[in-house]
C-alpha positions in Angstrom: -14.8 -13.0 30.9 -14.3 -16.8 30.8 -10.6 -17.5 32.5 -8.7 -21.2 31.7 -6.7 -22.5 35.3 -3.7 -19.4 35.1 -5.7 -16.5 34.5 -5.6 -16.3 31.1 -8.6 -15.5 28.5 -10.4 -18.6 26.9 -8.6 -19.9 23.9 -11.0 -20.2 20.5 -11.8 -23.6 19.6 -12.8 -24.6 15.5 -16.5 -25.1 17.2 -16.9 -21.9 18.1 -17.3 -20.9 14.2 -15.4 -18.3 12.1 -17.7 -16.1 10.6 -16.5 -13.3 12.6 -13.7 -13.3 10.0 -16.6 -12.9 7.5 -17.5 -9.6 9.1 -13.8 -8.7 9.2 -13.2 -9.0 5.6 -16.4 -7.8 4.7 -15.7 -4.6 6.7 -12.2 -4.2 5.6 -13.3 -4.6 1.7 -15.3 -1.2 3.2 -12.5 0.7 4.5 -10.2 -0.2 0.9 -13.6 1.7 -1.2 -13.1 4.7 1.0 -9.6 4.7 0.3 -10.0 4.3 -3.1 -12.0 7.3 -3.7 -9.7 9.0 -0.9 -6.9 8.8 -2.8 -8.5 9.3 -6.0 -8.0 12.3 -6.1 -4.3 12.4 -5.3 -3.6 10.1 -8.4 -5.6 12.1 -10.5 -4.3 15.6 -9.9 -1.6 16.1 -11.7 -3.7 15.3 -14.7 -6.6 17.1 -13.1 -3.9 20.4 -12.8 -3.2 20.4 -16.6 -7.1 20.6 -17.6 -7.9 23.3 -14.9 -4.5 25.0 -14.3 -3.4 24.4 -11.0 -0.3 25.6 -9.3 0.8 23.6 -6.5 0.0 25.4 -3.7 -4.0 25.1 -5.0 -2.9 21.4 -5.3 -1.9 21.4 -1.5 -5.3 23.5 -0.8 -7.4 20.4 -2.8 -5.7 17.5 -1.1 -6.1 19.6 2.5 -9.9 20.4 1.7 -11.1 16.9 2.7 -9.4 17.0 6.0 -11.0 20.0 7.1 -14.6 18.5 7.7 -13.2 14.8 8.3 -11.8 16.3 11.3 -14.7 18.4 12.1 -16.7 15.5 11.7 -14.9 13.4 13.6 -16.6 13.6 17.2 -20.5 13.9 16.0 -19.5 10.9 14.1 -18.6 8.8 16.9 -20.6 9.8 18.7 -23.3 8.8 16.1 -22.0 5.4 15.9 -22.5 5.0 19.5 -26.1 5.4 19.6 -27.4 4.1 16.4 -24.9 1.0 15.9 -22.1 0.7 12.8 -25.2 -1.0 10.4 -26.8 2.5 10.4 -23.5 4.7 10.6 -21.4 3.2 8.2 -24.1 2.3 5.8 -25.1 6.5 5.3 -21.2 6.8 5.1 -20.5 4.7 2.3 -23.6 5.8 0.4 -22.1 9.8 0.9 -19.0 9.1 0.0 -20.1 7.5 -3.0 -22.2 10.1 -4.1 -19.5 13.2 -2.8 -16.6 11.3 -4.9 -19.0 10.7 -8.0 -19.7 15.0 -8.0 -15.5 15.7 -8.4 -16.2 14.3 -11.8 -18.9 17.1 -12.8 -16.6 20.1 -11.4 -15.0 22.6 -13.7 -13.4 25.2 -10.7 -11.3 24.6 -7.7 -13.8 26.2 -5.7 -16.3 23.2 -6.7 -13.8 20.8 -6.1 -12.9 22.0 -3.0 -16.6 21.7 -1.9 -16.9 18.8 -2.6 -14.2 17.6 -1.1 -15.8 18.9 2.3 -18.0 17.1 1.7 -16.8 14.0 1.3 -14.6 13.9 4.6 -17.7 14.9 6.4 -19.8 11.8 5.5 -16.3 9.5 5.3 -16.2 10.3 9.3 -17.8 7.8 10.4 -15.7 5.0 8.9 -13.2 4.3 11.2 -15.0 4.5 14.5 -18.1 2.4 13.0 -15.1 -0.3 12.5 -13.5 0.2 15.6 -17.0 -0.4 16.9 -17.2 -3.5 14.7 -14.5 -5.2 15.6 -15.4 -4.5 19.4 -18.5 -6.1 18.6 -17.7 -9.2 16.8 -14.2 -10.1 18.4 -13.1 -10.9 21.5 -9.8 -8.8 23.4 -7.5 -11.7 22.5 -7.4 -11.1 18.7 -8.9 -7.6 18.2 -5.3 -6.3 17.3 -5.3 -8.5 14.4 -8.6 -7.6 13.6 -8.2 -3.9 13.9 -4.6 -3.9 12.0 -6.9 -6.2 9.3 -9.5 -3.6 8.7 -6.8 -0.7 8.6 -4.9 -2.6 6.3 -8.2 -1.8 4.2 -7.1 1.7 4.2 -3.5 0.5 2.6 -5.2 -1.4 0.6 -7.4 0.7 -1.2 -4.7 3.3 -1.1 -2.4 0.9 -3.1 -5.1 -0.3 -5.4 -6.2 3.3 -6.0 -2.3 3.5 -7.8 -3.3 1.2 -11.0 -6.5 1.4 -10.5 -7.3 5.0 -11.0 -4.0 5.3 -13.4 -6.1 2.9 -15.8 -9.3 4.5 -15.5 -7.6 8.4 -16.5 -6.1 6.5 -19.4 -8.7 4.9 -20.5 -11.6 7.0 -20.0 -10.3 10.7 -18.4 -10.0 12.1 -14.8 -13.7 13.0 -14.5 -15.4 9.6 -15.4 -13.3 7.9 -13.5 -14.8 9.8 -10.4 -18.2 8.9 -11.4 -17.0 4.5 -11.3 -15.2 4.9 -8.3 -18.0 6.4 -6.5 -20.5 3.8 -8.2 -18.8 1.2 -6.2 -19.2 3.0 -2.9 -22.9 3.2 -3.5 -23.1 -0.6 -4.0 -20.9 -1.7 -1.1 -23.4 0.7 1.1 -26.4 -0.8 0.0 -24.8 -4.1 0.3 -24.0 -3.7 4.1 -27.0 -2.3 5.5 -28.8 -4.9 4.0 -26.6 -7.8 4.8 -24.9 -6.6 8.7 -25.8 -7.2 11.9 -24.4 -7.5 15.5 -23.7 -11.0 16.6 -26.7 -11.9 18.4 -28.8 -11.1 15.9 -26.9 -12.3 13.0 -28.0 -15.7 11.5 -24.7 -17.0 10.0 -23.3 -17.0 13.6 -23.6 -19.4 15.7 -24.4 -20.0 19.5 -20.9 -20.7 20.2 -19.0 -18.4 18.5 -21.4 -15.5 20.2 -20.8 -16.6 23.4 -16.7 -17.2 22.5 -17.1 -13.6 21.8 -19.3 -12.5 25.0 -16.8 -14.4 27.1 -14.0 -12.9 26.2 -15.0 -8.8 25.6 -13.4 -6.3 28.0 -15.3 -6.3 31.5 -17.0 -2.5 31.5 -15.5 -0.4 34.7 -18.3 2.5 34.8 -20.6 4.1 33.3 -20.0 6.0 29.8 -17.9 9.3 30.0 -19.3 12.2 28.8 -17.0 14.1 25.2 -15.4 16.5 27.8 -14.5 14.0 30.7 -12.7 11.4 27.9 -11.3 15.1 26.3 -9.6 15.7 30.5 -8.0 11.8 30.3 -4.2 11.8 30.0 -4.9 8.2 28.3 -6.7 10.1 25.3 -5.0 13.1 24.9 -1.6 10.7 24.7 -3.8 8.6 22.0 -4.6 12.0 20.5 -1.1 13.5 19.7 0.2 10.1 18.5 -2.4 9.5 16.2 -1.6 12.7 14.6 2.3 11.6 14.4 1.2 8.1 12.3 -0.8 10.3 10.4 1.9 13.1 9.4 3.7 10.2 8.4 1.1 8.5 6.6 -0.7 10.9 4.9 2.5 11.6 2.6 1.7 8.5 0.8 -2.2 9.2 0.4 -1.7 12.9 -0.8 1.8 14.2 -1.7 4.1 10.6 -2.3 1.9 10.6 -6.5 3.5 13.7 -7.5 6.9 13.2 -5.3 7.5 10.0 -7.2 6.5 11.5 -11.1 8.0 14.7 -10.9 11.2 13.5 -8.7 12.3 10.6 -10.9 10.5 11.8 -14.0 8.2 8.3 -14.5 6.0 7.6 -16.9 2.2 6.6 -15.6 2.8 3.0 -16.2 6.1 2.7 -14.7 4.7 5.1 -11.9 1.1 2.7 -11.4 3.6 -0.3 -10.8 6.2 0.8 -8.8 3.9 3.5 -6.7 2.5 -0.2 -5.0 5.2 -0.6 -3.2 5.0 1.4 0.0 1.4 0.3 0.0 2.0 -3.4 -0.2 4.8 -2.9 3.0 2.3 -1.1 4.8 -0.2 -4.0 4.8 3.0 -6.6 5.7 3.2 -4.1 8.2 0.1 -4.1 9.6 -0.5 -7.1 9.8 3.0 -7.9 11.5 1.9 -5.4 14.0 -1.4 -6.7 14.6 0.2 -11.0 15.4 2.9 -9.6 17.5 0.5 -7.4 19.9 -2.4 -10.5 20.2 0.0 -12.9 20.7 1.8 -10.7 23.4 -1.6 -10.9 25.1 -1.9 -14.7 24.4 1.3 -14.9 26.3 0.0 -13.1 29.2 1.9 -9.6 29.3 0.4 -6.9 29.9 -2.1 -4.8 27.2 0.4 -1.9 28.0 3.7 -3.9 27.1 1.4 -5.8 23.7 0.4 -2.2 22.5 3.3 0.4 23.4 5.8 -2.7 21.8 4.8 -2.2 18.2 3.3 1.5 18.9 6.8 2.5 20.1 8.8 0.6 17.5 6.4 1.3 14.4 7.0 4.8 15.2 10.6 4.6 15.2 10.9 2.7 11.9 8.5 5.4 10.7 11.0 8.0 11.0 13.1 6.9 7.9 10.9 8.5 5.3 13.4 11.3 5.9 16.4 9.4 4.5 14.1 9.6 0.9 15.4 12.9 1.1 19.0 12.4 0.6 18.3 9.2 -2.0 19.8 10.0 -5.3 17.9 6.6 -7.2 14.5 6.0 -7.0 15.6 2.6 -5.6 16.7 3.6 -2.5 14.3 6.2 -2.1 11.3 3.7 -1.9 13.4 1.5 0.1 13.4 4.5 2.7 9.8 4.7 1.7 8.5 1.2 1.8 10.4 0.5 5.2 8.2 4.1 7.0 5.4 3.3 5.8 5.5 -0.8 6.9 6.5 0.9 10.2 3.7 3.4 10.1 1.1 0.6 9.7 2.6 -1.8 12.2 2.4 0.9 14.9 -1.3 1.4 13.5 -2.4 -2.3 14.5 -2.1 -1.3 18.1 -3.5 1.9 17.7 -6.6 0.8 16.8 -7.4 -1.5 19.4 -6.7 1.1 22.0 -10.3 2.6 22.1 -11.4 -0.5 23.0 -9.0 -1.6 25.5 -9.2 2.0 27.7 -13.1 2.6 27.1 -15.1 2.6 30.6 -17.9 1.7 28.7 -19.1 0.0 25.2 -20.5 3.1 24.9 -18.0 5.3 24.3 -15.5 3.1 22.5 -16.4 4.9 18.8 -16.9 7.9 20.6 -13.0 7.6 21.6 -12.4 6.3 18.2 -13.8 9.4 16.9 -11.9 11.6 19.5 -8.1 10.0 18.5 -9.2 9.8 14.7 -10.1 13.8 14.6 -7.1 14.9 16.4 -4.9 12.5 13.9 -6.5 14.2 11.2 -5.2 17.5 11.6 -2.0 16.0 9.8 -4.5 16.2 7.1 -5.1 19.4 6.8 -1.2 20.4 7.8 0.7 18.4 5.9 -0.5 18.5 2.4 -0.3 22.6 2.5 2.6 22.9 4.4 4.2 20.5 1.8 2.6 22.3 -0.8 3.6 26.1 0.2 7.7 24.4 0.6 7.1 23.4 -2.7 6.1 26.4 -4.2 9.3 28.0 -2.3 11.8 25.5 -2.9 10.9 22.9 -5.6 12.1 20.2 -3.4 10.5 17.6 -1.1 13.6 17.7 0.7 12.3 19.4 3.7 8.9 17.9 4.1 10.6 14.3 3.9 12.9 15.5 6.6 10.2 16.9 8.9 7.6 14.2 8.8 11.2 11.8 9.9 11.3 14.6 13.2 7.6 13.9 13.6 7.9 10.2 13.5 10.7 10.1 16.5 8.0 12.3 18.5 5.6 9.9 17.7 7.8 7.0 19.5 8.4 9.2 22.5 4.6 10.3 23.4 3.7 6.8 23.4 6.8 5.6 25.1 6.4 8.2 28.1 3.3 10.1 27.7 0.6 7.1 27.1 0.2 5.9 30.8 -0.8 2.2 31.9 -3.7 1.0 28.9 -7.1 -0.2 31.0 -10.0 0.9 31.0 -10.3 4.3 32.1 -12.1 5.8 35.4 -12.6 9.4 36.4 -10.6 10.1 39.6 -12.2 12.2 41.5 -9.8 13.0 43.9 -7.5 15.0 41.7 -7.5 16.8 38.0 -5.4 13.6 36.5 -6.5 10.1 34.9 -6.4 7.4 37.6 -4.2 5.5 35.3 -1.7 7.8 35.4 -0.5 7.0 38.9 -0.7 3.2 38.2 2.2 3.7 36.1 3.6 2.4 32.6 
């Protein structure tokens, strides 16, 4: 890594190009299609429900189904991404998902939905650890936050889009063609990135200087790569791990569950419902974003990758606890105040997060593979969440509870990363004792 007179990282100049921002926006324009047809399905169900008779725990069953092999899916994956590159990975991805999300339009039985659905989060794996690996590729450590809270904030994004979006498409032309566009456009994007992606060196729109900005300034690798059981042994990524899956109890309420909370809660019409559903969505990509400058320009400053990640990891997480007080909000004013503040919270913590594979990987090797690792343990909110929340519902007819217990998760979020995430660097097996040698370097 190239070092200025005090140590620090080599600042970017306006000659050493931008079109790493190209691949950034490209990317995240990627990770808003996924969500798109994601979340599809969560906007469409309550019409979906009235067509094929749904009660709500089958709802909760649907919305869990995809989880089941994204999680699954999560380590083969990264693992995947790893050895044949993100132009390969996330290329398949795209053009599965597409295909997977344009089927839910030809299914007539939960049972076919719910297949498909499996489907789909098993070919969506890949997504997020061929970005992670993306932006490890193309950017260097000093503004990888940014660029990793950038191609999340795809994810919030398409989730907010999917809102109106998918609301006009049921009204204009039903649930079930509506599957079939928003699975045409995954199909496109695919084709459109395999043929058009490469890594910097071998890209023609970038030039000589931005590559070597970028080679200059990439983490310096401390070993060789770690095998799927020695990363599984490392306090660092079991800490990322159960995080992860805190975020993504609290996030997941606004990609499955928050559709039907808001309708049947506050009794809104679509419309009303398609403009002020945004909301949240549009905090959480302020929030990301937020996240994201804060933690780079901590390292621009010169503290510590442990103080520029825990910082908005710690406080995001904190924030994210007040989706409980929607629970006690008698307006649907204050309720998405409570909700627009957790999930800007949510997202700001998520900047950091997704830098962290490729601040503690030992190796280039295994930062998807990590990826992969934190992103299939996170997942399990997934499948928790949306039939937990569904079973309370069928029980109590209230999303008091769930609101209340995704605000408990979000405080245990705070303190695993607070206490429990030890020093971030780059990993190294210790071979003296059963723990991480980062443990005993401290926080």
């Amino acid at each position: 890594m190239s070092l200025n007179s005090n140590g620090s990282p080599v600042s970017a100049s306006k000659s050493t190009g931008k079109f790493r921002f190209v691949i950034l926006t490209v990317l995240s324009v990627g990770i808003a299609i996924n969500y798109i047809d994601r979340a599809a399905m969560s906007v469409a169900i309550p019409f979906m429900s009235q067509d094929l008779h749904f009660s709500p725990t089958d709802s909760g069953l649907l919305l869990s189904a995809f989880f089941w092999s994204y999680v699954l899916f999560q380590l083969p994956g990264g693992w995947l991404v790893d050895r044949l590159g993100p132009r390969i990975t996330f290329g398949l991805s795209s053009l599965g998902w597409g295909l997977a999300t344009a089927a839910c339009g030809l299914a007539s039985s939960i049972a076919a939905l719910v297949g498909f659905r499996v489907v789909l989060g098993a070919v969506e794996a890949p997504s997020y650890p061929a970005s992670s690996s993306t932006v490890t590729r193309w950017f260097p450590r000093q503004e990888r936050s940014f660029a990793a809270a950038t191609f999340n904030n795809g994810s919030k994004i398409g989730g907010t889009l999917a809102i109106p979006i998918i609301s006009f498409l049921i009204a204009m032309v039903g649930w079930r063609m509506t599957f079939v566009l928003s699975g045409g456009v995954a199909i496109l994007w695919a084709l459109g990135w395999y043929l058009w992606y490469r890594d910097p060196r071998e890209h023609p729109s970038a030039t000589a200087e931005e590559v070597n900005f970028i080679e200059a300034n990439q983490d310096p690798e401390t070993g060789a790569p770690m095998s799927i059981r020695q990363l599984l042994a490392q306090r660092t990524v079991q800490a990322m791990m159960a995080g992860f899956f805190c975020i993504n109890f609290v996030s997941y309420f606004f990609f499955t569950w928050f559709p039907t909370y808001l309708v049947e809660t506050f009794h809104l019409s679509l419309m009303k419902f398609g403009l002020l559903g945004m909301l949240p969505g549009l905090a959480a990509i302020v929030g990301g974003w937020c996240g994201g400058l804060l933690s780079d320009s901590l390292v621009r400053r010169d503290y510590s990758l442990s103080t520029a990640r825990k910082i908005p990891l710690v406080g995001g997480m904190l924030g994210s606890a007040t989706i409980g007080l929607a629970a006690f909000s008698p307006t649907v004013g204050l309720a998405l105040t409570a909700l627009c503040f957790a999930n800007f919270a949510a997202t700001f913590a998520s900047a950091a997060l997704w830098a962290l594979p490729s601040d503690v990987a030992p190796n280039r090797a295994n930062v998807a593979t990590i990826g992969g690792i934190q992103n299939m343990a996170a997942n399990l909110a997934g499948i928790i969440s949306p039939i937990m929340i569904g079973i309370i519902m069928q029980y109590t007819h209230s999303f008091t509870l769930p609101l209340e217990i995704a605000g408990v998760v979000g405080i245990a979020g705070a303190l695993i990363y607070g206490f429990w995430l030890p020093r971030v660097k780059p990993m190294a097996l210790d071979t003296t004792g059963p723990a991480d040698s980062s443990v005993r370097s401290g926080i």
